[in-house]
N, C-alpha and C positions, 0 to 999 in steps of 0.2 A: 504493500500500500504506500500509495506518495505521502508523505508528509503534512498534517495539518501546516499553514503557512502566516506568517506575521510579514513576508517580503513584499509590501501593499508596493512599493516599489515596480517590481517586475510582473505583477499583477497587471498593472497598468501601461507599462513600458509593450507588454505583448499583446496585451486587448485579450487575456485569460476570460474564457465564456466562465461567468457567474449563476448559479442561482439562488434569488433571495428568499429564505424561509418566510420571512414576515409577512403580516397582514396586510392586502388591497391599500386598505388603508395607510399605511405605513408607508408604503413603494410607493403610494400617488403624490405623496409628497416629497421627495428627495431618493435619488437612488442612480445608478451607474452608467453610462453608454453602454447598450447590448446584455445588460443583466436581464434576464427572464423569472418573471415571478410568480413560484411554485410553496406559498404557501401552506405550512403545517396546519394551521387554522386558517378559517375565514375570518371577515370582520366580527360576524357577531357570535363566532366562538371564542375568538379571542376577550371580546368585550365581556363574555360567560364567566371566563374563568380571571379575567382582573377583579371583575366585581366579589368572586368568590372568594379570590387573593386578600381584598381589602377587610373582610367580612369573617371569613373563617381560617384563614393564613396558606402557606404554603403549598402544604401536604395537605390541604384539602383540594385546594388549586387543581394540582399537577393531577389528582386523582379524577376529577372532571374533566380535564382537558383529554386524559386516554378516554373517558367514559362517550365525550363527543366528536373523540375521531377515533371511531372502529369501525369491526364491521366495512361493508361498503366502502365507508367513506375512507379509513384508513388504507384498502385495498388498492383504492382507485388512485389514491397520492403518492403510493409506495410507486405505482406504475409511473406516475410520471416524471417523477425523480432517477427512479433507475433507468426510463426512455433520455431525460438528459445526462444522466451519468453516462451511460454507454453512447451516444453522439459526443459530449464532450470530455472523452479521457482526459484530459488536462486543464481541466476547469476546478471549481473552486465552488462549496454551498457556504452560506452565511445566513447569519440573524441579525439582530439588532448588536448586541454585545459579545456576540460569538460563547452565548451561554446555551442555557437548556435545549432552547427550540432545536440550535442547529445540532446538538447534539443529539438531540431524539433523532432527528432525520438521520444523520449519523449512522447512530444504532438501527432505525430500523432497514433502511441498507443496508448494514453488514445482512442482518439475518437473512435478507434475498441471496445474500453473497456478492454482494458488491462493494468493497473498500474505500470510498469517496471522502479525501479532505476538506477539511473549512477551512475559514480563515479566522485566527486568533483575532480578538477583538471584534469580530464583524463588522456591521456598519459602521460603527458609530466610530471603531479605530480607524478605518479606512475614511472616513468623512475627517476627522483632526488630522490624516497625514496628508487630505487633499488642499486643505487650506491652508496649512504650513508651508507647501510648496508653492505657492501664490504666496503669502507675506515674505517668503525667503526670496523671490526673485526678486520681491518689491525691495530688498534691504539689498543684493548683491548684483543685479543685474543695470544695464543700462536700458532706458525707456526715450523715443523720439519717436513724436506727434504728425501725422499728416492730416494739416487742414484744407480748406478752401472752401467757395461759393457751393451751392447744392449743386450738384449734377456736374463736378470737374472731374468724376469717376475715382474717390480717393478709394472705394473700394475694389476697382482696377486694379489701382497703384501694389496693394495688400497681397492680393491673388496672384502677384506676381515676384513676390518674395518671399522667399523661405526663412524669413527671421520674421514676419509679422505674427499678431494675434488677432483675429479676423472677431470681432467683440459685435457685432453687427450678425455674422455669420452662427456665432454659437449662441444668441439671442433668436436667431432665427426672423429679426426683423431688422429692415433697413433706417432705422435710428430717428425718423421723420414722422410729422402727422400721417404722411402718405405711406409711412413702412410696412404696415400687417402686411404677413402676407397671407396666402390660403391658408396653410398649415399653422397648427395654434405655435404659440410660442411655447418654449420649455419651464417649469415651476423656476423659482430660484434656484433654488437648491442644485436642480438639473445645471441649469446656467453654471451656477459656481465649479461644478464640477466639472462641466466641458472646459471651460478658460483653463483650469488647472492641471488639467490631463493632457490640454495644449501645450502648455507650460512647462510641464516635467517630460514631454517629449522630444520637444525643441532645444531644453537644456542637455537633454540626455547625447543628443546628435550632436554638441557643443556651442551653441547658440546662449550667446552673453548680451547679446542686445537684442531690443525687440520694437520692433514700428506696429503704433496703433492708429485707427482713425479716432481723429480728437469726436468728441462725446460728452453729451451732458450725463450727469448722474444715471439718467434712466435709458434703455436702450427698450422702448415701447414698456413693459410692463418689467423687464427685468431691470434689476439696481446693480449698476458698478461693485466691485466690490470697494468698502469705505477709503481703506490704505492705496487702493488703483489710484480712485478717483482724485483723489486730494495731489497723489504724485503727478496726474495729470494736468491741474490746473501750475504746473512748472516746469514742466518737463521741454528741452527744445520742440520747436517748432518748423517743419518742410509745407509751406504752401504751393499748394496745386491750382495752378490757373489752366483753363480753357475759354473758348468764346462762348458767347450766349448761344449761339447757332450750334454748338457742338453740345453744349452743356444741356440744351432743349432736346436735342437728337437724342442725347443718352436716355432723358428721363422719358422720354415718348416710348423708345423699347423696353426700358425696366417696369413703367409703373402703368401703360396703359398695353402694350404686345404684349409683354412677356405675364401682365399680370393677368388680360385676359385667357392667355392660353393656360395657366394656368388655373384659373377657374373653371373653363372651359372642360379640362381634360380631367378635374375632378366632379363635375356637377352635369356634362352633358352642355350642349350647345346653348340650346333655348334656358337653360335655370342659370346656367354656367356665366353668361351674359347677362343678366337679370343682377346675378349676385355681385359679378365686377363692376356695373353701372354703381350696383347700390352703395360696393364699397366707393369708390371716386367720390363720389355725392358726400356720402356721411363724412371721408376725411377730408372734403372742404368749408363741410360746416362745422368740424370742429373746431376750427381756429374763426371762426365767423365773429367774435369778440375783438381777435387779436387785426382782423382785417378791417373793420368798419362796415357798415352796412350796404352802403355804395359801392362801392368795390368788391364786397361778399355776390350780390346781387348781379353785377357785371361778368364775374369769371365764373359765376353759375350758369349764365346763360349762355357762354361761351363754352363752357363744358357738356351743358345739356345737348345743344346742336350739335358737337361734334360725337356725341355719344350716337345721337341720333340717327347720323350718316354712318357712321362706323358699324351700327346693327343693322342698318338699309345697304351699304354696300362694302363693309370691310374696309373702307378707307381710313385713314388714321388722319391722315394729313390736318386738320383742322382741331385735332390736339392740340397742334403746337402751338394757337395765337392763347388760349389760357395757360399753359405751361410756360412762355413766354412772360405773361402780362404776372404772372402770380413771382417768378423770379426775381421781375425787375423790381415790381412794384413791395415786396411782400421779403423774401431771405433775404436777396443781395443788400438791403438796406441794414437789416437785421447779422447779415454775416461781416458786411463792413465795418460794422461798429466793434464785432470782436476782434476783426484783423488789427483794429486800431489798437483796440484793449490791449492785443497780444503782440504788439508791434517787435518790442525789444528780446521776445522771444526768438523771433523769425528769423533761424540758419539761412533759410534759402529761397527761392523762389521760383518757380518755372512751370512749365507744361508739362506731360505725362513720360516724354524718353526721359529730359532732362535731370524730371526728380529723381525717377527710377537708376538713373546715374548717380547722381548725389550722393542716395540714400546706401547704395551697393557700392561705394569709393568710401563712403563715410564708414561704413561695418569695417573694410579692411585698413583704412587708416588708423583709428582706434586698437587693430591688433585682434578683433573680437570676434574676424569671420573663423568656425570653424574648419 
């Protein structure tokens, strides 16, 4: 038999198939890239035998808990633990503290004859060593920012370097009123643990600096982590400039082609379309405060029309004069002020080769490219 394992390290380093003992409950809230959850209890057996726990102590507990998973129920659990044991020989079961539960599972494994390791500490030791490695980059690593106007493509810039941290990408939203995208975003917890898994891989490959897109606190529903964010607001600055004509191009493919196909190819043409309209719509009314009424009222009508012709004949083209008008009139004024803000930070400046030079001449001048 392998070894039980505390190496949360190499665990992570190899992308080791997990599965978590714990309650629905539990994994819905925080839990691993590609962990599959194969709970000992359900929610409300679990919730059976806490309240029993609190009530009549331990050994009353633990005796309820066999009592409501036998039988059937214990048969049908046993099978699916030992269907992922036997798919993944080299994986790993856990619980919350790498106590009883995972160790029942454990044991009742052996008895199939199946020999399958946990991981010491379970969750909850694996969740403090993913977060240590996130404040440890933040105290040893070096960190530089790419800004610019909306739609200069700074997340181009990212996707094209193997030292960045794509904080947009492991959100799963593009950082803007306009960013949901189809697919929900990840819980916190989930967030926290991508960026760090990112983190401890790109260090592992020797990667000592790292380029993010500058970012407010929130990245749609997900929060920065506190020590990022703070190092953010200091950290050097690479501005990305493009033209408005280029800058309109990009966001015309990301947020109205690429997001209707994407609705499209999850919802069906007719609902798929319906649902992209709706979303456009609502994340222009969201900022409807920060716009004014007139101007709300203007790039609505501007968007409705061209929504219009785009489901009458697939044409996009008439995106671009509210795409346009919402830049001039609405970020660039709004991102001007922070370039001002952030003036004295500004290493560099240029278009999309240029930074991409910069930023990859700057890693091996510092000594820090792997």
């Amino acid at each position: 038999m392998r070894a039980n394992t505390a190496d949360f390290s190499q665990i992570f380093l190899n992308d080791l198939p997990m599965m978590d003992a714990r309650a629905p409950v539990e994994f819905s809230k925080g839990a691993f890239p590609g962990v599959l959850n194969l709970p000992l209890m359900n929610d409300l057996e679990r919730q059976q035998v806490g309240t029993c726990y609190k009530q009549r102590g331990q050994e009353a507990a633990i005796k309820l808990g066999h009592q409501l998973v036998s039988g059937a129920v214990k048969t049908e659990r046993i099978a699916a633990w030992a269907e992922f044991a036997r798919a993944n020989p080299d994986g790993y079961l856990y619980c919350f503290r790498g106590g009883l539960r995972s160790h029942t599972v454990q044991q009742w494994l052996k008895e199939v004859g199946i020999d399958y390791p946990l991981v010491l500490g379970g969750y909850k030791a694996m969740r403090s060593f993913l977060l240590e490695t996130t404040e440890q980059a933040l105290a040893q690593c070096d960190f530089v920012i790419v800004g610019g106007l909306t739609g200069t493509g700074k997340t181009e810039v990212l996707a094209q370097l193997d030292n960045a941290l794509d904080l947009e990408g492991h959100a799963n939203h593009r950082g803007s009123s306009f960013g949901k995208r189809v697919s929900p975003q990840p819980v916190q917890i989930d967030f926290e643990n991508r960026l760090a898994i990112d983190i401890l891989k790109k260090r592992a490959a020797g990667q000592q600096q790292f380029v993010l897109e500058d970012e407010s606190r929130m990245v749609g529903s997900c929060t920065l982590p506190l020590g990022l964010h703070q190092g953010m607001q200091g950290y050097p600055l690479i501005w990305l400039e493009d033209s408005l004509e280029g800058r309109v191009t990009r966001i015309l493919a990301d947020y109205v082609t690429n997001l209707c196909a994407d609705f499209v190819a999850v919802h069906g043409v007719e609902l798929g379309f319906a649902l992209f309209a709706e979303r456009l719509q609502q994340s222009l009314s969201n900022i409807v405060k920060r716009l004014g009424g007139e101007r709300y009222q203007r790039l609505a009508v501007s968007m409705n029309a061209a929504l219009a012709e785009q489901q009458r004949s697939g044409a996009v083209e008439l995106h671009r004069e509210w795409i346009a008008g919402l830049l001039s009139e609405y970020y660039d004024p709004m991102y001007a002020f922070q370039q001002e803000s952030k003036g004295q930070r500004i290493e560099f400046s240029g278009e999309q080769a240029a930074v991409l030079d910069y930023l990859r001449d700057r890693q091996l001048r510092q000594g820090l490219a792997p």
